[in-house]
C-alpha positions in Angstrom: -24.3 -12.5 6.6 -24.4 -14.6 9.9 -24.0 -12.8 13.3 -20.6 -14.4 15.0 -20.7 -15.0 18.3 -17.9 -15.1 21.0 -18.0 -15.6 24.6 -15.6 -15.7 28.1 -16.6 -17.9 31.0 -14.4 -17.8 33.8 -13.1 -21.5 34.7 -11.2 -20.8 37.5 -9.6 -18.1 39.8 -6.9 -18.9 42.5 -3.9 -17.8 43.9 -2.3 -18.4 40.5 -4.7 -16.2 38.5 -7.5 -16.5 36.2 -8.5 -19.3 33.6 -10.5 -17.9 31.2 -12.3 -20.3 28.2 -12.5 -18.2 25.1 -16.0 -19.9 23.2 -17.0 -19.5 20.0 -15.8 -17.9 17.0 -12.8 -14.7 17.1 -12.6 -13.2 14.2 -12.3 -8.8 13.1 -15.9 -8.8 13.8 -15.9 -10.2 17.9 -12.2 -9.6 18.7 -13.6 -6.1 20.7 -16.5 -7.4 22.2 -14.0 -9.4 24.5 -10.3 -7.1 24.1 -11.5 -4.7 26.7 -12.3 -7.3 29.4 -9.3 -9.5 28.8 -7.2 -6.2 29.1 -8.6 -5.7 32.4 -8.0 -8.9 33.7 -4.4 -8.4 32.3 -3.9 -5.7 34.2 -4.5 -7.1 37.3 -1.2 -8.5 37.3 -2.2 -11.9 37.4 -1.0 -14.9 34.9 -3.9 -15.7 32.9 -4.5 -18.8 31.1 -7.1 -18.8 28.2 -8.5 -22.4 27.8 -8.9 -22.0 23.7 -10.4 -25.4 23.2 -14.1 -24.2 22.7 -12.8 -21.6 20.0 -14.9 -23.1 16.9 -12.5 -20.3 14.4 -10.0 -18.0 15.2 -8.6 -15.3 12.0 -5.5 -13.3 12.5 -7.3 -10.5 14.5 -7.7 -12.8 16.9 -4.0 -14.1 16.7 -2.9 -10.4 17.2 -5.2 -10.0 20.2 -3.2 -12.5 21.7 -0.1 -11.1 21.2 -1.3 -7.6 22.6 -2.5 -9.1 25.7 0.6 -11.4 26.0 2.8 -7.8 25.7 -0.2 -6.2 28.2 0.3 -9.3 30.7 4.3 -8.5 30.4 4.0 -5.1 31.3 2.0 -5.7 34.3 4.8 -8.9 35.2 2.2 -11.5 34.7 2.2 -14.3 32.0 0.1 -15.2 29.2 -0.3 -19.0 28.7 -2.6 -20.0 25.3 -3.8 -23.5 27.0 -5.4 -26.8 24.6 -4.9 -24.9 21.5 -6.7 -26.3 18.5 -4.9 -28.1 15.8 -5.6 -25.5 13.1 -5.0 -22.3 15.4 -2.1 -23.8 16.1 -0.8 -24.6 12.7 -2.0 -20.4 11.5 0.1 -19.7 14.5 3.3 -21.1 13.4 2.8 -19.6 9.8 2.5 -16.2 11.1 5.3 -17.0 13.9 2.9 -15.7 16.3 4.1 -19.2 18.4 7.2 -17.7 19.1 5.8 -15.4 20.7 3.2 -16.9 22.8 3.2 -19.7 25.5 1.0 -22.2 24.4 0.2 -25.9 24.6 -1.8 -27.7 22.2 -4.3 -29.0 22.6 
């Protein structure tokens, strides 16, 4: 079994908040080597964008990691926005209804 490998890299930070790229692949095995830092920078009360184009695979772990930091984001009255979105995240999103849930544009 291959090591999976998932990384952040900050894009930008303004006024507005973060931009975060989410690289690699987020699956059960990665989703907490990246949770606790995403929940921090939820916290801050700052809308975060996650630039989700370099994601080469994302599993429903990672689906529902978005939709805890989305509710996380909420609580601290800051938005969640799921930016360039691959085609077949996208498409897994819909099936599990996850998109109704999330902001997102495709990418």
């Amino acid at each position: 079994m291959g090591k999976t490998m998932i990384a952040l890299r900050t894009v930008t930070w303004d006024d507005q908040g973060p931009e975060v790229a989410v690289v690699g692949e987020l699956d059960v095995h990665t989703v907490a080597a990246i949770e606790q830092r995403l929940n921090r920078v939820a916290d801050r009360g700052a809308d975060l964008v996650l630039d989700l184009s370099g994601l080469a695979f994302c599993d429903s772990s990672g689906i529902s990691l978005f939709l805890r930091l989305n509710r996380r984001c909420a609580r601290s009255g800051a938005r969640l926005l799921l930016d360039r979105v691959p085609p077949l995240l996208a498409k897994s999103m819909r099936v599990l209804g996850a998109d109704r849930e999330l902001c997102c544009r495709w990418g």
